[in-house]
C-alpha positions in Angstrom: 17.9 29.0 -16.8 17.1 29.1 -13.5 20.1 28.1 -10.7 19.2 25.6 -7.7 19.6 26.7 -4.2 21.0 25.2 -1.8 18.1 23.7 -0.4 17.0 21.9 -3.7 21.0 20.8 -4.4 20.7 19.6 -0.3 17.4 17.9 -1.4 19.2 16.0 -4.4 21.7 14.8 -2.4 19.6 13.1 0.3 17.6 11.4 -2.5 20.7 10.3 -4.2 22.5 9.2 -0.9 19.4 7.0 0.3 19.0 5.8 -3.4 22.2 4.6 -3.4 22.5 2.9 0.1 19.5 1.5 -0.8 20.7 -0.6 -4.3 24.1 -1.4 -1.5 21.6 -2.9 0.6 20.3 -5.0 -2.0 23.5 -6.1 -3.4 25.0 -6.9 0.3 21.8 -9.3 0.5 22.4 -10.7 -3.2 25.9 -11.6 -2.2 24.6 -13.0 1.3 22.3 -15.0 -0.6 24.1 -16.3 -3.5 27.3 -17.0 -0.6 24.8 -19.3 1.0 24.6 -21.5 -1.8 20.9 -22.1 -1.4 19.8 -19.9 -3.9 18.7 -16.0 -4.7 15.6 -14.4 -4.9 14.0 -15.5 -8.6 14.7 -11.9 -10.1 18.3 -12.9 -9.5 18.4 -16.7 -9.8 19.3 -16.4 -13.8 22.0 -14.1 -13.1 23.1 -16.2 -10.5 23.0 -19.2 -12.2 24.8 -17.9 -15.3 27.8 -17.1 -12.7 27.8 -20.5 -11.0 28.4 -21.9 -14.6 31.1 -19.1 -15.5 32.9 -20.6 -11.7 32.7 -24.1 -13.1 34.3 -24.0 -16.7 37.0 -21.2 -14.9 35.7 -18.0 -16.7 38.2 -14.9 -16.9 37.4 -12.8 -13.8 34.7 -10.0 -15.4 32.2 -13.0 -15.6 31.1 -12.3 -11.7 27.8 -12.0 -9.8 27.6 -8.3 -10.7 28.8 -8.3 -14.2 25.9 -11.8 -15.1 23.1 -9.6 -13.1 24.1 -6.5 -15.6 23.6 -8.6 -18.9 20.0 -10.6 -17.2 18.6 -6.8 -16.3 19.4 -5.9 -20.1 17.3 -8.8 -20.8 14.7 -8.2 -18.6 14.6 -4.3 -20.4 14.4 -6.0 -23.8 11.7 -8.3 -22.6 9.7 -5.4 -21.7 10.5 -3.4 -24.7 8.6 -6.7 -26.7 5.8 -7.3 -24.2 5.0 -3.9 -24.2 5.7 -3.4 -27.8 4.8 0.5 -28.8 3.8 0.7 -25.4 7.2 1.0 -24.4 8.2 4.4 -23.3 12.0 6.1 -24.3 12.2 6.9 -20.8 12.0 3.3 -20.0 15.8 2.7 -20.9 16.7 4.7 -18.1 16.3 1.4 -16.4 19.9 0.6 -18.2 21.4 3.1 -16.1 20.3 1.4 -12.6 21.0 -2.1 -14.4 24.5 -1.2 -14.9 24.2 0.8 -11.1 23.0 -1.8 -9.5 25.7 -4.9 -11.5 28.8 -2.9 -10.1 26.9 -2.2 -6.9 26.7 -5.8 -6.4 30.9 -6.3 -7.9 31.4 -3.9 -4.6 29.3 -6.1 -2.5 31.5 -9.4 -3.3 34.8 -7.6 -2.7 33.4 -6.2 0.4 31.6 -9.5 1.9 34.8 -11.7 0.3 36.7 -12.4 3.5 33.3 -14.1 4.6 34.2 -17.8 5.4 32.6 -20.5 2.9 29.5 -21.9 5.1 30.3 -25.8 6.0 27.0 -26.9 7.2 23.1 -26.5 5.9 22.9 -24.6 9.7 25.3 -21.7 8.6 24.4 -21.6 4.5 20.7 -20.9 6.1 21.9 -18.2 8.4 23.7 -16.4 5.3 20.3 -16.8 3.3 18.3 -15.3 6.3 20.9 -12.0 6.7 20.0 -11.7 3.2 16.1 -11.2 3.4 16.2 -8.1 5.4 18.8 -6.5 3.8 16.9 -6.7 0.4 13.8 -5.8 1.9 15.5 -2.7 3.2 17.4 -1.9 0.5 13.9 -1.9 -1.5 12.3 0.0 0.6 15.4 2.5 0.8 15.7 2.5 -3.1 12.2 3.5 -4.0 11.8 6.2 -1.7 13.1 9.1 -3.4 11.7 8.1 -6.8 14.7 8.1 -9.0 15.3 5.3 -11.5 13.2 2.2 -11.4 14.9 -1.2 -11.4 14.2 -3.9 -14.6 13.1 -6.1 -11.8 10.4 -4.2 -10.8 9.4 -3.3 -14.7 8.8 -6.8 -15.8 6.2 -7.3 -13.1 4.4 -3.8 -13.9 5.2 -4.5 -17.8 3.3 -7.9 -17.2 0.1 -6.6 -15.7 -0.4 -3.6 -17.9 -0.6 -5.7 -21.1 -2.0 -8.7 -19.4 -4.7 -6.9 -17.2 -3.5 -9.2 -14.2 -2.9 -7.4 -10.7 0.1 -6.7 -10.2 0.9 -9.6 -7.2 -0.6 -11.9 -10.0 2.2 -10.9 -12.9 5.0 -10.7 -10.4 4.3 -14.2 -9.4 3.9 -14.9 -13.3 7.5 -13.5 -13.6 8.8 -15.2 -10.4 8.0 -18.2 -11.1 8.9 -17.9 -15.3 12.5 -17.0 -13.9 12.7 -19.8 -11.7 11.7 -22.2 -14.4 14.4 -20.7 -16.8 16.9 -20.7 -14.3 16.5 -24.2 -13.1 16.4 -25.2 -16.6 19.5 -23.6 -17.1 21.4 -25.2 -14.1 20.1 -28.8 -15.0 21.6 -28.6 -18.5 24.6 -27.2 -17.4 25.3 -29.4 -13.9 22.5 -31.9 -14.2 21.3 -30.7 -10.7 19.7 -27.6 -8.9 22.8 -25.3 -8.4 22.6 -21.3 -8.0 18.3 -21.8 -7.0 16.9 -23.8 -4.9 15.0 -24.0 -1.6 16.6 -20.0 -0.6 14.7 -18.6 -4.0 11.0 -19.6 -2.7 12.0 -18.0 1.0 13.2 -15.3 -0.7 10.5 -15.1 -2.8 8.1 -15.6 0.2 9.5 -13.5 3.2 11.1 -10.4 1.1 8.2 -8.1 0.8 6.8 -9.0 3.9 9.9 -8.2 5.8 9.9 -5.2 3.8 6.1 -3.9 4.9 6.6 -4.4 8.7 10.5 -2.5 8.0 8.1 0.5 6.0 5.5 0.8 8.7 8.1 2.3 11.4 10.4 3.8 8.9 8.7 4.7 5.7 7.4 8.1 6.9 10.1 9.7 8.6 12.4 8.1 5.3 10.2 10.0 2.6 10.3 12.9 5.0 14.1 12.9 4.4 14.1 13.0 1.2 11.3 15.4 0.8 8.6 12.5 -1.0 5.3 11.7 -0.4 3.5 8.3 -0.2 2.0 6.4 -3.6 -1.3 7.0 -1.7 -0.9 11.1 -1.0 0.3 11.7 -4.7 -2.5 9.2 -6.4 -4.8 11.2 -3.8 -3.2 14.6 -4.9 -4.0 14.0 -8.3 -7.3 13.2 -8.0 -8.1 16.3 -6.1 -7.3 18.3 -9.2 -10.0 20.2 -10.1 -11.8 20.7 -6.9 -11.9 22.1 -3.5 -13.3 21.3 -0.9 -15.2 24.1 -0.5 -16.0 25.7 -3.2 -19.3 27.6 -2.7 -18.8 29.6 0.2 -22.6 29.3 1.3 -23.5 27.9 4.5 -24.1 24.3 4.6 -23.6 21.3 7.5 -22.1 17.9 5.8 -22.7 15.5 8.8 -20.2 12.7 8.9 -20.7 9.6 11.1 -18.0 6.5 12.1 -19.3 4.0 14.3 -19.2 0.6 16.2 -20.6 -2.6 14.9 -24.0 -3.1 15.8 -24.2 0.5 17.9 -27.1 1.7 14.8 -25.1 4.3 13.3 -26.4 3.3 9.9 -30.1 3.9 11.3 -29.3 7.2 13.1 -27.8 8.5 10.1 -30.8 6.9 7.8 -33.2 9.3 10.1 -31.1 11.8 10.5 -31.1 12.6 7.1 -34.8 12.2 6.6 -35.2 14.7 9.5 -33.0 17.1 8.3 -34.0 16.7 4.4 -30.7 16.0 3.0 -28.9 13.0 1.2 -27.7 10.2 3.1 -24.9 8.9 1.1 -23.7 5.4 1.8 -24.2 2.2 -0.9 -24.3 5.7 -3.5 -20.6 6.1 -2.8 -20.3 2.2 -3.5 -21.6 2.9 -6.8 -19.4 6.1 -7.3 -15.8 4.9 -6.1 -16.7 1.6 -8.5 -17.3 4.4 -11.5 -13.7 6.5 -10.8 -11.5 3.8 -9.8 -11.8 1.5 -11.8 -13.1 -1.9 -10.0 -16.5 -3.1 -10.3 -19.1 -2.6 -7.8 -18.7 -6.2 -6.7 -15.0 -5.8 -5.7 -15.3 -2.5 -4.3 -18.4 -3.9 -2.2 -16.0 -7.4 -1.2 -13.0 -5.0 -0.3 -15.3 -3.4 2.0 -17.1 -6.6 3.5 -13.2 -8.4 4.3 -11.0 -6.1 5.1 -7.5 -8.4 5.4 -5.7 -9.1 9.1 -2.7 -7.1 9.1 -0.2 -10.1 8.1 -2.6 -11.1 4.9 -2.8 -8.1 3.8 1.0 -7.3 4.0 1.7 -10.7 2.4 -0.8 -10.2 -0.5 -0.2 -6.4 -1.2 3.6 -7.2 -0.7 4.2 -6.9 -4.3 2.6 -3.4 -4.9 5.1 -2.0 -2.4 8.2 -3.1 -4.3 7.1 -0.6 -6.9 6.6 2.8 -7.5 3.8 3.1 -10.1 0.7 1.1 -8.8 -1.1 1.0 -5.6 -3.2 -1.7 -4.9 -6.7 -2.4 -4.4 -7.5 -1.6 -1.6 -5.5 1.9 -1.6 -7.7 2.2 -5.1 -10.7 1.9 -3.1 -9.7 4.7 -0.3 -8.2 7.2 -3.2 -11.7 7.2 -5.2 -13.7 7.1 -2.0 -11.6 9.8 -0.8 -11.6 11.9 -3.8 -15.9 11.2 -4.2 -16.3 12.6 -0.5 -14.2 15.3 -1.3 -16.4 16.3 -4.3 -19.9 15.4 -2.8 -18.2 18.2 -0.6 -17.5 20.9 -3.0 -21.1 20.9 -3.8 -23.5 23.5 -2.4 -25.4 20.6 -0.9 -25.6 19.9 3.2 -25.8 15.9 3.9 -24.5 12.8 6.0 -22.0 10.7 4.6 -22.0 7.3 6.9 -18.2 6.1 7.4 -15.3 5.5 4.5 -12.7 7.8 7.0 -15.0 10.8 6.3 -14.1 12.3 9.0 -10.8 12.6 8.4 -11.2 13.4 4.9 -13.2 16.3 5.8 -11.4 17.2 9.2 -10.5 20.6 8.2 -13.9 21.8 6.4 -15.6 24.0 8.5 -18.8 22.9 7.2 -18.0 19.0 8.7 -19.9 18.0 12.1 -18.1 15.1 12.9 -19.8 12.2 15.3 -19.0 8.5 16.5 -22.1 6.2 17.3 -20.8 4.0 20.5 -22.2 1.3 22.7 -21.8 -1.2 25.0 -20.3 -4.8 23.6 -23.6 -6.4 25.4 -26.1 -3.9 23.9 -24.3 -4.0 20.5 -24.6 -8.0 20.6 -28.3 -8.0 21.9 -28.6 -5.5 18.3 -26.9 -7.6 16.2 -28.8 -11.2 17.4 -32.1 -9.3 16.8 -30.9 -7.3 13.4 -28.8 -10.7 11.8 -31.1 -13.5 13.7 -27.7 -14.8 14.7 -27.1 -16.7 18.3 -24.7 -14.8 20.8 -21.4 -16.3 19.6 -21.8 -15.3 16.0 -22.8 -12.0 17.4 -19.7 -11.4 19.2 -17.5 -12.9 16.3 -19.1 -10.6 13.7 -18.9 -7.5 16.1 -15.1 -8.2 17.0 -14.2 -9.1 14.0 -15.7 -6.1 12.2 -14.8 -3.1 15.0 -11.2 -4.9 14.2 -11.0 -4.2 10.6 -12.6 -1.3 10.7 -9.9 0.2 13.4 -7.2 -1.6 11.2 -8.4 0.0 8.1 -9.1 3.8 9.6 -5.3 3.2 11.1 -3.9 2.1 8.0 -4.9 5.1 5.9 -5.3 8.0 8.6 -2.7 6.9 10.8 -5.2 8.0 13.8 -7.0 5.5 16.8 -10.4 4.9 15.5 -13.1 6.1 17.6 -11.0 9.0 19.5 -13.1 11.3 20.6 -10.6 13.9 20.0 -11.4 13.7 16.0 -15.6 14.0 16.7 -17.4 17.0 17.6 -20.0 14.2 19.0 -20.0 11.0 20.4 -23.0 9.3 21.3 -23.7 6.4 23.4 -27.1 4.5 21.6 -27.2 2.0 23.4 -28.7 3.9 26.1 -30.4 6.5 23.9 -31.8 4.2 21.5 -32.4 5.7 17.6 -34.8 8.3 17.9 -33.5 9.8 21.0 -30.0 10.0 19.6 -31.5 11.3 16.2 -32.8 14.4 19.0 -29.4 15.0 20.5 -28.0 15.1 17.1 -30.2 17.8 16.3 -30.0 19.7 19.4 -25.9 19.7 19.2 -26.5 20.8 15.2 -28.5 24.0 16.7 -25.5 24.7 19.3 -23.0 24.0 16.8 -24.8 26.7 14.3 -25.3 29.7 16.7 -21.2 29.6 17.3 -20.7 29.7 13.7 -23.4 32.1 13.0 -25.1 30.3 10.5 -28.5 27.5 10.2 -28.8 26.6 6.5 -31.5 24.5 7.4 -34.3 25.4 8.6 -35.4 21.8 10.1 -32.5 22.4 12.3 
């Protein structure tokens, strides 16, 4: 059997250490929470409940916050053991491990927050419930980094959608809001009022993940760095490079990629430059392709691409695949299969131009890659799109601002470069001085260059 190093044993230990702050987090922010009296998120809100009743009829002192979330995360495993039904995997009950983690984590918690004064005014509950929201959100984040054991919570929403078919933000609001109903029902029969969840559930419900995506997009990346992870992204995109490189021929060949401004033309330059050149000019195609691999039909992969969320929509709607570490959501679905059909288009013998999807970057270190950015002035790009759309000048400018800023959002989000830096491109062309046909020529003309430094011209239109 072979021994671990020391690096490996250091490597364990990070992982454990910011595994276990993070579940601390967590139960400092369920015991903020369920101190403010207004409530706890709705994975908790049962648990909570369940301890409010054991305060009120005097229960011996092991019926406590952390003790009541132990038993409801047993639950919650048994629940997914009949939901999935043969589905459910052995490995599964490892989830009994962080339940029982995670119940004394939060015992700790009380006895450490316990000198906290009771709040005496709505004013001071609500500042309890608020410290509780980023804590959580942090702890998540924290918790789910190295990969270790996954929490119940996190299994009934991911045990939901696989058997229902539902996105995931879908089943976790199924689950939410089936755990809110249970526990409200509980605390009526017991207290004939709302006691243990209330208003403080739905903000936690509401502001958790979100705090938690604008904590990950400072943090997450040096964090998995520390403990030696990658993102859900890199390892779904790791996966689906199995198989191929990308490139695998060794012949000669120029795969032309091209990112561009709204309304500069890059989609016609690219249309003719292909023609010119005799190659494929692959854009709708990948479309059709990333629909076949990933999964979604060629209708949602074609609406992902056509509304790309703001920043704050898409953090609040994609909230939920980030509180988990075994689904990524559509939209990441959409950039792994496009990714992974790029690279293969590229491991073929075949020269090309692929028109936009972060080609580029995908392609940034094969030396067979010319990469250019089509550029033009807002006025020119407006004057374009009037003519192309039949639109008036404010519709123009909307659709061109608009688009340039999900585009740069999008490129950002998955690359983590500027979009349109000219540092990335071997090329950048300004068409709206050039015009089509002339920018088609200087294409061609930098193609020549670029081929006499390498040595090579596998085309002969070149």
């Amino acid at each position: 059997m072979k021994k671990p190093n020391a690096g490996s044993v250091s490597l364990w230990a990070k992982r454990l250490l910011v595994y276990l702050l993070g579940l601390l987090l967590m139960a400092l922010g369920v015991v903020f929470s369920a101190r403010s009296g207004l409530g706890v998120s709705p994975v908790g809100s049962l648990a909570n409940v369940l301890y409010q009743i054991g305060l009120s009829r005097s229960a011996p002192d092991w019926v406590n916050l952390g003790n009541c979330t132990i038993a409801v995360y047993c639950l919650y495993i048994l629940a997914e053991a009949v939901i999935l039904g043969k589905d459910f995997k052995a490995s599964m009950l490892l989830q009994l491990a962080a339940s029982f983690l995670f119940g004394q984590l939060v015992n700790l918690a009380s006895a450490l927050l316990g000198n906290l004064p009771e709040p005496e005014s709505y004013l001071h509950r609500m500042a309890y419930l608020l410290c509780s929201v980023p804590l959580v959100a942090a702890g998540v984040m924290m918790y789910l980094s190295p990969s270790i054991l996954p929490t119940p919570g996190e299994g009934m929403s991911l045990a939901i959608s696989q058997k229902s078919g539902r996105p995931l933000p879908t089943s976790k609001t199924i689950f939410d809001c089936t755990m809110v109903t249970i526990s409200a029902l509980t605390s009526l029969l017991a207290f004939r009022k709302l006691v243990g969840v209330r208003e403080g559930t739905v903000i936690c419900a509401l502001t958790v993940g979100l705090v938690m995506r604008q904590l990950q997009k400072p943090l997450q990346k040096p964090l998995l760095r520390f403990v030696g992870r990658e993102s859900k992204v890199d390892r779904y995109l790791e996966a689906a490079a199995q198989g191929y490189r990308l490139d695998s021929s060794g012949k000669p060949k120029i795969i032309v990629t091209i990112g561009r401004e709204f309304g500069a033309g890059g989609y016609e330059i690219g249309l003719r430059l292909a023609e010119r050149l005799g190659v494929t000019f692959y854009d709708r195609q990948l479309n059709e392709m990333a629909s076949a691999q990933s999964g979604l039909s060629l209708a949602q992969v074609e609406e992902l691409e056509r509304h790309m969320e703001r920043e704050l929509v898409y953090d609040f709607k994609n909230a939920a695949y980030d509180m988990t570490n075994g689904a990524i959501s559509p939209e990441e679905r959409l950039f792994v299969a496009q990714t992974s059909v790029i690279r293969q288009i590229a491991a073929k013998d075949e020269s090309c131009v692929i028109m936009g999807r972060c080609a580029d970057w995908v392609l940034y270190s094969d030396p067979n890659c010319f990469r250019i950015f089509v550029h033009a002035r807002p006025d020119a790009r407006i004057r374009r799109t009037m003519v192309k759309y039949n639109l008036d000048e404010t519709e123009a400018r909307r659709q061109m601002e608009n688009t340039d800023a999900s585009r740069a959002r999008h490129y950002k989000r998955f690359t983590g470069r500027e979009y349109g830096r000219q540092e990335y491109y071997h090329l950048g062309l300004d068409s709206g001085m050039l015009g089509t046909e002339e920018s088609v020529e200087v294409i061609l003309e930098a193609l020549r260059r670029w081929c006499d430094v390498r040595g090579t011209h596998p085309l002969s239109t070149i």
